[in-house]
C-alpha positions in Angstrom: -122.4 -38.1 -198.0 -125.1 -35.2 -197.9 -126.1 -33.7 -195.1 -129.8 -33.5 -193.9 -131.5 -30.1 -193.7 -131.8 -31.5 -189.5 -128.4 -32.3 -189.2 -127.0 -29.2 -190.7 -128.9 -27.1 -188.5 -128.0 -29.2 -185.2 -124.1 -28.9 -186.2 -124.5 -25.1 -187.2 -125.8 -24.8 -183.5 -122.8 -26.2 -182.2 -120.4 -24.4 -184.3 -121.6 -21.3 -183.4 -122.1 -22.2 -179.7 -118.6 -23.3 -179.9 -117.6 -20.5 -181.4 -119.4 -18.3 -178.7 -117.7 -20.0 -176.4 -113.8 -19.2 -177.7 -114.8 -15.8 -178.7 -115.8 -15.0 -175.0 -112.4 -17.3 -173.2 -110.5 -15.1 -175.8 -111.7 -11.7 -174.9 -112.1 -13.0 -171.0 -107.7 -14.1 -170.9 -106.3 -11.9 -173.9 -103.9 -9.7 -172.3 -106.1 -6.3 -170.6 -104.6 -2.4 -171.0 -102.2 -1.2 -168.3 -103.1 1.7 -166.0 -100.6 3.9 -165.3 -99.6 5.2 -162.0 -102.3 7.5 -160.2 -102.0 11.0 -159.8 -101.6 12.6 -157.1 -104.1 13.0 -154.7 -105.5 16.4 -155.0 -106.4 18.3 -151.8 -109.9 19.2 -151.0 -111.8 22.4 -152.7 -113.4 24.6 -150.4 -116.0 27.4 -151.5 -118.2 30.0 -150.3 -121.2 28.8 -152.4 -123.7 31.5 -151.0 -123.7 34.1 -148.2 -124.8 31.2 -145.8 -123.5 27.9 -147.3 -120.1 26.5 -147.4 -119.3 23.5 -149.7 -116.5 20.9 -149.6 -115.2 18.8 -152.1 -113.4 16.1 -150.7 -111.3 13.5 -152.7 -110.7 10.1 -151.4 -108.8 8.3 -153.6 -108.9 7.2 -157.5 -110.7 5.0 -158.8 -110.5 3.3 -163.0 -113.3 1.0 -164.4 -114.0 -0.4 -167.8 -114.2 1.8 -170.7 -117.6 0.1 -171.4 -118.9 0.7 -167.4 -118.9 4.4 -167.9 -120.3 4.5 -171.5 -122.0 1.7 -173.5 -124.2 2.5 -176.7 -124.7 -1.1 -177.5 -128.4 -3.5 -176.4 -128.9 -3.0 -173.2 -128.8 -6.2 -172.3 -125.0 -6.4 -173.3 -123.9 -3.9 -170.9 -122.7 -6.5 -168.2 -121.1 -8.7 -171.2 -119.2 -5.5 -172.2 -118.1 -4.5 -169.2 -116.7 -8.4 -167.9 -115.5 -8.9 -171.1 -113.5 -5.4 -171.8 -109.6 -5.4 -171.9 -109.1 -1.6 -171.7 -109.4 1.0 -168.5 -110.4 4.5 -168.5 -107.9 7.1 -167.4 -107.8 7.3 -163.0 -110.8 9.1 -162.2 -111.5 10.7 -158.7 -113.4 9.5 -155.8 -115.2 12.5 -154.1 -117.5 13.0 -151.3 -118.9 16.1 -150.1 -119.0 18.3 -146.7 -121.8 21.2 -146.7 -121.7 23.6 -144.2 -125.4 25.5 -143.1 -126.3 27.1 -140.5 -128.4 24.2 -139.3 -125.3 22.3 -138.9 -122.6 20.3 -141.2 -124.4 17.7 -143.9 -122.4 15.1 -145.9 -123.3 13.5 -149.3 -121.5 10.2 -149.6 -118.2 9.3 -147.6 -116.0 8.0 -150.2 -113.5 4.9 -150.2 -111.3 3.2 -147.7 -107.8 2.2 -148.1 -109.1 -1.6 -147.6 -110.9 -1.8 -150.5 -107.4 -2.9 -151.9 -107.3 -6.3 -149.2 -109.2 -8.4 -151.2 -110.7 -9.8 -147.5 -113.1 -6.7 -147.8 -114.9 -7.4 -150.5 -114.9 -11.5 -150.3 -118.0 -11.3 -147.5 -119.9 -10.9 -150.8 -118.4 -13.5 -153.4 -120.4 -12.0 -155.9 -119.8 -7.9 -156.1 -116.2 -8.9 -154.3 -116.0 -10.6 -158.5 -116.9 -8.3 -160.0 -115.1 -5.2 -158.2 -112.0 -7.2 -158.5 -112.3 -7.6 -162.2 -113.8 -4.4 -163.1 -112.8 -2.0 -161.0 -109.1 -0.7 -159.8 -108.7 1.7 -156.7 -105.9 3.5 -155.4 -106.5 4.6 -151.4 -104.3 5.6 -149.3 -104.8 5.5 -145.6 -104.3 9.1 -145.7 -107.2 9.9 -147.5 -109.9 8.9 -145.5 -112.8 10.7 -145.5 -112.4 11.8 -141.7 -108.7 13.0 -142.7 -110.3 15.0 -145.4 -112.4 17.2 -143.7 -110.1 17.8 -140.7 -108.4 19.1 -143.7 -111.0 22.0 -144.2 -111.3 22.2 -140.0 -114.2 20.2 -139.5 -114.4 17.7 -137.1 -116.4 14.6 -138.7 -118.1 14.1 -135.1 -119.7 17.7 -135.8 -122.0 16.1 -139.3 -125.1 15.4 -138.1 -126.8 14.4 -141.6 -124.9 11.9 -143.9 -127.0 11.7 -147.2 -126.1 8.3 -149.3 -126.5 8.5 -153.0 -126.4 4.9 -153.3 -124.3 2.0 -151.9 -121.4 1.1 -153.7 -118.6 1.0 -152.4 -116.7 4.1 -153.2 -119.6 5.9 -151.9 -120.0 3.9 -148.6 -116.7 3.2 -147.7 -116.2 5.6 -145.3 -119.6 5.2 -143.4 -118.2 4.4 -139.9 -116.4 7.6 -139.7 -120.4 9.1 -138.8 -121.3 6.9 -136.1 -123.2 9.7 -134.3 -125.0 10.4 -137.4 -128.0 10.2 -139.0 -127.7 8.5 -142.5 -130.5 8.8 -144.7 -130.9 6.0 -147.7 -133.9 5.3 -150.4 -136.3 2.8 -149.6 -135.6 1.5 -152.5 -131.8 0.9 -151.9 -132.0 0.1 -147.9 -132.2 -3.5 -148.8 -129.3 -3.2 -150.9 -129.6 -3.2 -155.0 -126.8 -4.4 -157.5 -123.1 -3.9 -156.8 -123.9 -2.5 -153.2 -121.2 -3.9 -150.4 -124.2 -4.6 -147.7 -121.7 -6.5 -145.7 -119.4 -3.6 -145.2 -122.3 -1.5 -143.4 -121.5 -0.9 -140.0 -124.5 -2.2 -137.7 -124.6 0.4 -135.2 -125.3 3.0 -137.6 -128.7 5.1 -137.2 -130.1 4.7 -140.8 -133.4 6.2 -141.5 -135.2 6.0 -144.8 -135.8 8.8 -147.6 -138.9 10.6 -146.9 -139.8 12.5 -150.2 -143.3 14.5 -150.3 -144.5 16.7 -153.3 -142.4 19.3 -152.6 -141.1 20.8 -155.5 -137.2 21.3 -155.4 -136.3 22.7 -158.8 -137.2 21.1 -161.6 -137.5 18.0 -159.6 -141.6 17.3 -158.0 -140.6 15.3 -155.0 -138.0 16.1 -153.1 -136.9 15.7 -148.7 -135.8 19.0 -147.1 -132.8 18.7 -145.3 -132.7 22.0 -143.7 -135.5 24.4 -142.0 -135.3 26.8 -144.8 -135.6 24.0 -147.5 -132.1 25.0 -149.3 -130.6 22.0 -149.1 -132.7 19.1 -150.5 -132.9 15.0 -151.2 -134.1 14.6 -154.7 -135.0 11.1 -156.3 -132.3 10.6 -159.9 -132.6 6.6 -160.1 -131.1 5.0 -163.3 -127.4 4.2 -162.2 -129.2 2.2 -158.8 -132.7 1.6 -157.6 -133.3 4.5 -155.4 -130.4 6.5 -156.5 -130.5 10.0 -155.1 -129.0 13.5 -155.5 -128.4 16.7 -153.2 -129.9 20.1 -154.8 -128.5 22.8 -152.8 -130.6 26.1 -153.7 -129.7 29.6 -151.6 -129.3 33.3 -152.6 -129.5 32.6 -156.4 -127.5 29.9 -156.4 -128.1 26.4 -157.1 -125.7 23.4 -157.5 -126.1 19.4 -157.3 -124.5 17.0 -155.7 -125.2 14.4 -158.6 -123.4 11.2 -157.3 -123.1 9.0 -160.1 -126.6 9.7 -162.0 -123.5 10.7 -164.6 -120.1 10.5 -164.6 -119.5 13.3 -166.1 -121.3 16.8 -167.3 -120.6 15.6 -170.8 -122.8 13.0 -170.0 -125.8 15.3 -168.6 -125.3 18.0 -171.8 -125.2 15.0 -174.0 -127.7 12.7 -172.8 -125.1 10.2 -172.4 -126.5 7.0 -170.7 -123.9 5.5 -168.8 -122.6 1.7 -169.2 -123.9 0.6 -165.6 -127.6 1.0 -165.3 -130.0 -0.7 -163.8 -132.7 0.7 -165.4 -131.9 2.1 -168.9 -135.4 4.4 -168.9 -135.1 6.1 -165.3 -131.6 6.8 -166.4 -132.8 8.5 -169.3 -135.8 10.2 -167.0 -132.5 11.2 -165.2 -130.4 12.9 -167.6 -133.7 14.7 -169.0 -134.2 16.1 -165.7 -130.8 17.2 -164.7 -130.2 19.1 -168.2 -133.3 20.8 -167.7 -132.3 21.8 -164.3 -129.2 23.1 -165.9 -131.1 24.9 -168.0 -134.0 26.3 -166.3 -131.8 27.4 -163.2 -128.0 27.4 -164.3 -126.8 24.9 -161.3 -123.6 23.7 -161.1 -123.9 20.1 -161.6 -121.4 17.9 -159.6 -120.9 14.0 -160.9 -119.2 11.9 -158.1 -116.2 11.1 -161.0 -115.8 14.0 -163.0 -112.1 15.7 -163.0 -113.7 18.8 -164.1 -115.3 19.1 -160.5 -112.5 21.2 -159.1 -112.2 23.6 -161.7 -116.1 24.8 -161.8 -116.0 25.2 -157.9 -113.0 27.5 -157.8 -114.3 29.3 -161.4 -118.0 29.7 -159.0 -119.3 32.8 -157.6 -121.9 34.0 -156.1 
């Protein structure tokens, strides 16, 4: 018996919602990539960026995510569906905070991860980003590489920082917050109610938190920007894209200029390329982004720092002044 033009149409529907449906349980249980062990941890890089600034690179830990997290070319509004539904891992890549050393006192950006990030108890206060970080993320923290341990490392006692700037709020930025509890830690507006991915819950309460303040003060190639030190070397600059309110550190003394990008980019590649990574929130201030910090590259030569890039190291120790 033939079918009607209606009835076609209806089961044509259910086939391919069917088939929607077994294409996605099939890519969600087929077996996923193995990692292989993490490297070793490498110990922190210490330079002599100017005559008055000392910077710190500080590695907490290791951290892999889905190929498609760090770089998706399809619609944007696939880039979740990519990422849950991916079956292969980038290679380890590092988790790094940074200790900068001015005369007007000692200033981190970020404060890595914590070794509980791999109890599954830390991250089930939010059922939600505890998911997803459980499915699309893999850490490897010791409890030996805490922040705090870090930088006693390079001789700094973490009760000296007075200024802790927070790129954004996920968790292998954030992780190491209560190590600064006599600090002052500035955050956007636009992220202090927390934006997508952030681990809110894992905030201590007694922290003194104070909100971005940019004014039209030019910082580079940036218009807006926050002084963080008397002689406006070391500033706050806006680079959303990756986060609402995601922001950078643009350190500029003596000639020199390098950025504390967080993870505006995962990698230089990504800034010389224009290479928007897979987890945006919004796919044009990422873009805005990328546009900015290449032009900064160019106009000014800075040494641009992504949060995750391996390459990190090497530039530091290759800088001088």
């Amino acid at each position: 018996m033939a079918l009607s033009r209606r009835s076609f149409l209806a089961l044509s529907g259910v086939g391919a919602i069917t088939l929607g449906i077994g294409s996605c349980t099939w890519s969600m249980t087929r077996p996923i990539q193995s990692l292989s062990a993490p490297p070793r941890p490498n110990p922190p890089v210490s330079k002599q960026i100017s005559p008055r600034i000392r910077l710190h690179m500080l590695q907490t830990g290791w951290v892999a995510v889905k190929r498609e997290h760090r770089s998706f070319s399809g619609p944007s509004g696939l880039r979740i569906p990519a990422i849950m539904t991916s079956r292969s891992w980038t290679e380890w890549m590092p988790i790094t905070a940074y200790a900068i050393e001015h005369p007007d006192g000692v200033f981190m950006v970020d404060t890595g991860e914590t070794s509980q990030i791999g109890d599954p108890d830390y991250t089930a206060c939010d059922a939600v980003t505890g998911m997803f970080y459980r499915r699309n993320l893999q850490f490897a923290v010791s409890s030996d590489e805490g922040v705090a341990r870090q930088l006693n490392a390079v001789d700094i006692d973490p009760k000296r920082v007075s200024t802790v700037v927070m790129t954004h709020l996920h968790s292998d930025h954030m992780g190491g917050m209560a190590s600064f509890g006599q600090a002052r830690f500035i955050i956007a507006g636009a992220a202090r109610a927390g934006h997508a991915g952030a681990l809110m819950c894992r905030i201590p309460s007694n922290l003194n938190i104070s909100t971005t303040e940019n004014s039209d003060r030019s910082a580079g190639v940036f218009s807006q920007s926050m002084p963080l030190t008397g002689d406006g070397s070391v500033s706050v600059i806006p680079t959303p894209g990756h986060t609402r309110g995601h922001q950078s550190v643009l350190i500029e003394d003596g000639g020199t200029s390098v950025c504390i990008v967080g993870d505006a980019a995962f990698s230089l590649n990504q800034i010389e390329n224009g290479e928007i990574a897979g987890i945006v929130e919004t796919v044009a201030d990422a873009r805005t982004t990328l546009d900015n910090l290449r032009l900064q590259v160019r106009e000014f030569g800075t040494i641009m720092l992504p949060a995750h890039d391996p390459g990190n190291a090497a530039r530091l120790r290759r800088f001088t002044w």
